[in-house]
N, C-alpha and C positions, 0 to 999 in steps of 0.2 A: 478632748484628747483623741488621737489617733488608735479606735477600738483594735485596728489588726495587731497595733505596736503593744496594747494591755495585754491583747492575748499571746504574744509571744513572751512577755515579761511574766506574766504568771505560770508558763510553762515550765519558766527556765526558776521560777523560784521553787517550783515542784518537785525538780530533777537536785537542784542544786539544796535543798533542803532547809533556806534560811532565803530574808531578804538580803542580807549582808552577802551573801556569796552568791547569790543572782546582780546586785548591783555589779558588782564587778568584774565578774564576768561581761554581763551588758555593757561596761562602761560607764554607767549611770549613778546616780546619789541613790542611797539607802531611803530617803524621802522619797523622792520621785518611783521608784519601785513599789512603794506601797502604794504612792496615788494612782498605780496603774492598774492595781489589783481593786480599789476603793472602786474606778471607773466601769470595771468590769462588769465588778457585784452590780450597782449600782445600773448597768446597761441590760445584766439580764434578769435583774429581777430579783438574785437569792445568794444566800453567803456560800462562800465555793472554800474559805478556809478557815479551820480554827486555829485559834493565835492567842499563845501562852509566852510567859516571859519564858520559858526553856523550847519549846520545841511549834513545830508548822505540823498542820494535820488536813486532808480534804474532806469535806463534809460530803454528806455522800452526793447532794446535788453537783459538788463539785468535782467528785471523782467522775462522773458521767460525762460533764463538763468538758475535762483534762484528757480524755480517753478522745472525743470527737476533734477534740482542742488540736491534739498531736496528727492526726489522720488529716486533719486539714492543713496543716500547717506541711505533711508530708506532701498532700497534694501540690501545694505550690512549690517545694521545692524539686518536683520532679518537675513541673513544667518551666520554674526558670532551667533544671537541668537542660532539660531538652530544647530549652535553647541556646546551652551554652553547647551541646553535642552540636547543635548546626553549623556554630562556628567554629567546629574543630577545640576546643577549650576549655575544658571541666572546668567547675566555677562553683563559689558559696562553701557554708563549714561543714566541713567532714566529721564528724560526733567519732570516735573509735576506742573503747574501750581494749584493753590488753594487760599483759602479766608485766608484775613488778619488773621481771629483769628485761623490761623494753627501757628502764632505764640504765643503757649499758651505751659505751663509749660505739659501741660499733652500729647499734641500732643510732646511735642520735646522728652520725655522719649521712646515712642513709635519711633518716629523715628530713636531713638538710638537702641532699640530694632531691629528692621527693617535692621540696619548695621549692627547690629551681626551677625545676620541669614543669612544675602546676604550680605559678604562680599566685593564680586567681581562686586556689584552694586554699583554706584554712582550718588546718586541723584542730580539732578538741578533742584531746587525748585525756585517759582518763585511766589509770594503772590499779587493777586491783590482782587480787588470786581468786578471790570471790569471782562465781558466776552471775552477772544480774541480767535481769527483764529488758533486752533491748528497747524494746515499744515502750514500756515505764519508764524507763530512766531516758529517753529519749535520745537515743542513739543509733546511727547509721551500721554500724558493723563494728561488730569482734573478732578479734584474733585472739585464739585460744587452741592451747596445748591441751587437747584429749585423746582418750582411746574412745569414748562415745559422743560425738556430735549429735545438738540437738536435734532431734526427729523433723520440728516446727520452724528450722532455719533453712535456709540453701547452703549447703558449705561445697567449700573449695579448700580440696588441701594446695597449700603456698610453701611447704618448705617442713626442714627438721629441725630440733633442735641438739645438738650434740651435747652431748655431759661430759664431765669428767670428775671423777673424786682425786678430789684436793686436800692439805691441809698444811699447815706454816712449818719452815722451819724446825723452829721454836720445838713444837707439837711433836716434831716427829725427831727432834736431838732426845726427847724426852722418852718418847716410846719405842724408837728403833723403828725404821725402815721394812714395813713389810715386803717380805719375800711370794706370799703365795696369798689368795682371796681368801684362804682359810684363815689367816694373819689378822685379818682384818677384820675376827669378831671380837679380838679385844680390844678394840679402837671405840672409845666414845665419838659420838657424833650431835651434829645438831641438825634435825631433822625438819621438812616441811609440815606445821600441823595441820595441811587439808591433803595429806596422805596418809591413811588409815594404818599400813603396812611401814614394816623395819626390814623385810628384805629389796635385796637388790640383784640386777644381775651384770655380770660382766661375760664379754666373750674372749678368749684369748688360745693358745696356741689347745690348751688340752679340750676346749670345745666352750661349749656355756657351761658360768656354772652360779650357782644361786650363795650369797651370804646375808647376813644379820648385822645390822648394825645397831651398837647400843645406845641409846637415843640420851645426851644429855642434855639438852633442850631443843623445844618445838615452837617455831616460828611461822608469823604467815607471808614476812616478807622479806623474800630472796635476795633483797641487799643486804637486810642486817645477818642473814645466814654469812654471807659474805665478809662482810666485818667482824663477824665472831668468830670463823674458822680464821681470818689476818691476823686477831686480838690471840689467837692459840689455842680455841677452843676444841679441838679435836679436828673431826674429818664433817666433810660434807659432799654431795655430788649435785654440784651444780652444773649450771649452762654453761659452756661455754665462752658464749661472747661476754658473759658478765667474768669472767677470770682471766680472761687470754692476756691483758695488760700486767696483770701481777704475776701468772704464769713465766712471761717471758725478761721480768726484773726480777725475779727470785724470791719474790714476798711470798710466791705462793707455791707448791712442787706438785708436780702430778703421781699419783702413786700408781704403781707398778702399769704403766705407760705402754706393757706391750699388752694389754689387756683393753677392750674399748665395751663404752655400756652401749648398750641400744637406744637408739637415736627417738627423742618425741614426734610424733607429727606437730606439726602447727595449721589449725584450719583459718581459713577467715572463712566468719559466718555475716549471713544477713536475713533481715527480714522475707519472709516469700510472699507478704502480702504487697511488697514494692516488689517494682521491677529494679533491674542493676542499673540506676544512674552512673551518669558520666562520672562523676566522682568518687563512686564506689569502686567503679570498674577500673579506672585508673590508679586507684590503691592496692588494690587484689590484684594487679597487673605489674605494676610498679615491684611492690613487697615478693612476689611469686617472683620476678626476674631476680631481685637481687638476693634473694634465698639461694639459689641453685648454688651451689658448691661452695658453701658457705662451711668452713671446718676448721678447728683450731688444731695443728699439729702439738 
């Protein structure tokens, strides 16, 4: 068997956490993913994973393994980068982890946008709110909404993310139309649970000012916040590009609208033990152009 093709198969059942969802990824049978991993052991001598009818685990000779595994595998794909830089061409899969609300009607157009241009690039996106181990989970770059960017990454900030609290209809025949930010601490909400805090700020004509929202459920993913404030479930202050479509049909009302929150940064980050390939640099380049002036009225 082709050992470089083992070692990339068991990388990807590493990251991907099962063989069933490395086959697939790969394109490959659920069998043949194992005989790659059999191959490997078998090529260097020692078992690299343990294998339970529930879960995948690295033995530690295989964690050692998996860790040189990925750096080598990075080394070649800088240098097919750097070939595809000669021809003017980013080229090969773009790994890019990002926040749930990158599944939003405005980011996917852009992402379509983004295959035009770079054809020869193929994206593997991968949506969490969780922060993970770029180099572990074997991923090119993050884009991530923080106030502290990793210390151990290179970041570049690429854009804002604009908020707006919203909430249905429905919600607001029921509780009456706040007039002022104070209005709005008796408004249940449904809140992000990898945000610690219930206050909020808005800015508006009397200056900034700080409120509380009463938390009636805590989520970690910013669609179903979404669908829950649709469904009536109080307020919420979400992204922008994930509402602007219900926003502007009426599913959804912006509360007291002369009032605006302070805008997220969004970094994309990368490793700094890689230099910027051609197809990172055309993502962070790409995503940073079509951020600028990105704003839902």
């Amino acid at each position: 068997m082709d050992t470089l093709l083992s070692i990339k198969v068991f990388c990807e059942v590493v990251r991907a956490g099962s063989f069933n969802a490395a086959a697939r990824h790969l394109g490959i049978s659920n069998p043949m993913a194992s005989k790659h991993v059999v191959h490997l052991e078998q090529h260097v001598g020692a078992r690299l994973l343990h294998r339970t009818s529930r879960k995948l685990s690295l033995t530690e000779a295989g964690r050692l393994y998996y860790d040189k595994c990925i750096d080598a595998l990075d080394v070649l794909d800088q240098a097919e980068a750097v070939l595809g830089d000669r021809h003017g061409e980013p080229s090969g899969v773009l790994r890019v982890t990002a926040p749930v609300w990158f599944a939003s009607n405005r980011i996917a157009q852009l992402l379509v946008q983004y295959q035009n241009r770079y054809p020869r690039v193929v994206l593997d996106l991968y949506l969490t709110n969780s922060k993970i181990e770029l180099a572990e989970a074997g991923m090119d770059l993050a884009i991530r909404v923080t106030h502290d960017p990793e210390p151990q990454l290179i970041v570049r900030k690429v854009g804002q993310v604009p908020l707006v609290l919203v909430s249905s209809p429905d919600y607001i025949g029921r509780m009456g139309q706040p007039q002022s930010v104070q209005d709005l601490e008796r408004f249940g909400a449904v809140m992000p649970n990898y945000r610690d805090r219930n206050d909020y700020l808005l800015q508006g004509p009397a200056g900034t000012l700080k409120f509380q929202l009463q938390s009636l459920m805590k989520v970690s993913d910013t669609t179903l916040s979404r669908k829950l404030v649709l469904a009536g479930m109080g307020v919420a202050m979400l992204p922008a590009w994930l509402v602007e479509d219900d926003l502007r049909q009426g599913r959804l009302l912006r509360l007291l609208p002369d009032h605006e929150s302070p805008p997220l940064d969004i970094f994309a980050s990368y490793m700094s033990r890689q230099y910027q390939t051609g197809k990172v640099r055309s993502f962070i380049d790409f995503f940073s152009e079509a951020m600028a002036g990105s704003t839902v009225q």
